[in-house]
C-alpha positions, 0 to 999 in steps of 0.5 A: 431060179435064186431067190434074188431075181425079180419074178413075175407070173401072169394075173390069173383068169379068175381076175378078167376084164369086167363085163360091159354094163349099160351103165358104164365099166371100164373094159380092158383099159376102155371105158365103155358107156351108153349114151345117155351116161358119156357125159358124167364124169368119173374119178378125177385124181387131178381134182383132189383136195386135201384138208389135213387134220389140225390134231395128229393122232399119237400113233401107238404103240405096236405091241398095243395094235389089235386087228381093225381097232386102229384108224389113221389120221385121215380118210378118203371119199369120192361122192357119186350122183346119178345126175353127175356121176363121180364128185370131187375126191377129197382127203379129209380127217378121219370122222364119222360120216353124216347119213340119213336115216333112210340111206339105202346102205342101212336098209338094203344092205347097198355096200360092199368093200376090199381089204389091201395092204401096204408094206414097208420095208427095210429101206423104207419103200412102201408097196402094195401088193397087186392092187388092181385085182383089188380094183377089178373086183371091186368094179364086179361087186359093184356091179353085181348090186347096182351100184357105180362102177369106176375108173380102177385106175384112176380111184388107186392113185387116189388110194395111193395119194392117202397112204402117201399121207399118212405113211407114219402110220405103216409099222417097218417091223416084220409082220406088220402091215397097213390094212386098207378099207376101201368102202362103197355104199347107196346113200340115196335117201328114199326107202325103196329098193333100187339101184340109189341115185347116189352113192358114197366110196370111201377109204380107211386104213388101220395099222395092224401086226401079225395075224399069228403073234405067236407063230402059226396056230392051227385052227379047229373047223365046224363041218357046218351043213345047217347053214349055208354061206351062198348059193349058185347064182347067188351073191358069193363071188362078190364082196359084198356085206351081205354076205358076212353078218349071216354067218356071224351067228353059225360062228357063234355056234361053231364056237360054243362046240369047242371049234373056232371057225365054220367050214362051210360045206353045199349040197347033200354031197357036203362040197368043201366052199370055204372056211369062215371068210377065207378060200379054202385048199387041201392037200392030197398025197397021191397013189404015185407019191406026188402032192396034190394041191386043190382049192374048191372052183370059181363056181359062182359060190367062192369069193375069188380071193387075191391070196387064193390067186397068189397061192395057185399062181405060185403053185402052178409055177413051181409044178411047171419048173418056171419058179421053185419054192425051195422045200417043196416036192417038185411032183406037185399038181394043182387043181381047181376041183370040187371036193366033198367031206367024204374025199377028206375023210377017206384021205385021212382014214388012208393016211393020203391026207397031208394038210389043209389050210385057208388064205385071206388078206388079213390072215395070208395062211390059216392052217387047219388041224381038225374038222367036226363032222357028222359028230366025229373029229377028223384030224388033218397033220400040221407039222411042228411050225404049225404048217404043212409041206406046200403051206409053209414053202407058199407062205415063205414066197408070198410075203416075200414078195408082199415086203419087199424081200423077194423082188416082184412085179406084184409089189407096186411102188407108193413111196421110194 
């Protein structure tokens, strides 16, 4: 298939509908409620009211930006309360927020969050790249920790309202993008912990330029078996913060033993999970010659990641014939399966192990060159860009389609 035909591939199933609750979600398109909550209102994009800031910011300089330094001139916010449900949605000047100091947010760690971007490419449009598994997770986390859930549908239009905004903002330059912050905390203000009679989503946005300036540096992983990043029936699926300052301090660790991330590995078998905050593939050659591409499964521990879908839909079109990602093997197989340290270290002693590599919004591919285990160093191959075979011809598709470049259903229009 040329490169130039638009592309399109179904959303994967680890992005479903999310589940009914009594409190209300949207299902498939559908509202569903209990009687008790069909009267409150939800977000209302034909509310919203815009107060620009009076003291543009001078938008700096790229070669200055660093990665979440940098906010844009305004911020949304969309207020809830248990009695009325989801308030006026304002675009305001960014500034700080105004919080009581027995807030829940700050006491019961009631907040989650979603990382997006939004390109520009050559002509100018400006897209964001599969919003709505943003929204669907977004609604799962909220969930997960009693907070409101909302209309996805109707809080993306708003999101797509602030970018509008503030375009100026998004760097046209490659490898630059506009890193969106949509943000939900429990404001209540009473210290208790339970689910807050109110709550507060707001959204940020932050000029950033490539995550590797440099071209792509392979990192070095701690096999970190003291600490554990989740657990089954735990919090790990969800993005929500709790789950990112525990792992600041094995970070800490990591880095004083000379590696610059934790490879965080469960049970007594050691099962791969993730690297740091990044999903986590590896790449097998197998007895016949073919590529194995594996990424560990949605067990409840592993945060279902938009790049880490991206990755294995692209994947498991190619392995299909459906698409073809040029300069890669066509003997391509794609698994979602557990993996162990020892499966990685007996591939590298047998010369089957071809690369291994994270995936995030911030970083889109992270390659890996080395995992400290057990006292030992185990040396993954990375070629001389940095990348591996399946990594480099992924990458190559993926921000294609995220700036435009390669045409896709994935990519959704903010500004023609």
């Amino acid at each position: 298939m040329a490169l130039s035909l638009a592309r399109s591939l179904p959303l994967a199933r680890n992005f479903g509908a999310v589940s009914l609750v009594a409190r209300g979600v949207w299902v498939g398109g559908r509202r569903w409620m209990s009687s008790t909550q069909s009267s409150l209102s939800d977000i209302e994009p034909s509310e919203l009211q815009i107060r620009e800031t009076p003291q543009p910011k001078k938008i700096p300089s790229l070669d200055t930006l660093k990665f979440g330094h940098t906010f844009t001139d305004h911020m949304l916010t969309v207020p809830w309360t248990q009695s009325a449900g989801w308030g006026t949605p304002e675009i305001i000047p960014y500034g700080p927020l105004s919080l009581d100091p027995s807030s829940t947010v700050l006491h019961y760690a009631q907040c989650l969050f979603e990382g997006m971007k939004a390109y520009r490419d050559v002509n100018g449009r400006v897209t964001l790249f599969r919003p709505e598994l943003n929204m669907a997770r977004m609604n799962r986390s909220a969930q997960r920790i009693a907070l409101p859930t909302f209309n996805g549908e109707a809080f993306l239009e708003l999101i797509k309202q602030l970018i509008r905004l503030d375009k100026e903002w998004i760097p046209q330059e490659k490898g630059h993008s506009l890193y969106i912050r949509p943000v939900l905390i429990g404001t209540q203000n009473t210290i208790g912990i339970s689910p807050p009679d109110s709550a507060l989503l707001y959204v940020i946005c932050s000029p950033v330029g490539p995550y590797y300036p440099d071209g792509f540096k392979p990192v070095a992983l701690h096999g970190t078996t003291e600490f554990v990043r989740a657990t089954p029936g735990g919090t790990g699926a969800y993005k929500i913060g709790a789950n990112y300052a525990p792992g600041v301090y094995p970070q800490k660790q990591a880095a004083q033993l000379g590696y610059v991330q934790n490879l965080w590995l469960y049970g007594p078998e050691h099962y791969l999970t993730e690297v740091g905050t990044m999903n986590l593939f590896v790449v097998f050659k197998r007895d016949d010659g073919s590529l194995e591409l594996v990424t560990p499964p949605l067990d409840g521990m592993i945060l279902p990641g938009v790049t880490r879908d991206s990755v294995l839909s692209l994947a498991r079109s190619h392995a299909s014939g459906e698409l073809r990602l040029p300069g890669l093997t066509s003997n391509l197989v794609v698994s979602e399966r557990s993996v162990t340290m020892k499966d990685v270290r007996e591939a590298a002693q047998a010369g089957r192990l071809v690369e291994m590599f994270g995936t995030g919004t911030a970083a889109i591919i992270s390659p890996v060159d080395k995992i400290g285990y057990e006292g030992q160093d185990v040396t993954i191959p990375v070629e001389a860009d940095g990348m591996g075979p399946v990594s480099r011809a992924v990458w190559t598709e993926l921000v294609g389609r995220q700036t435009g470049a390669i045409p896709s259903d994935w990519s959704v229009v903010v500004v023609e």
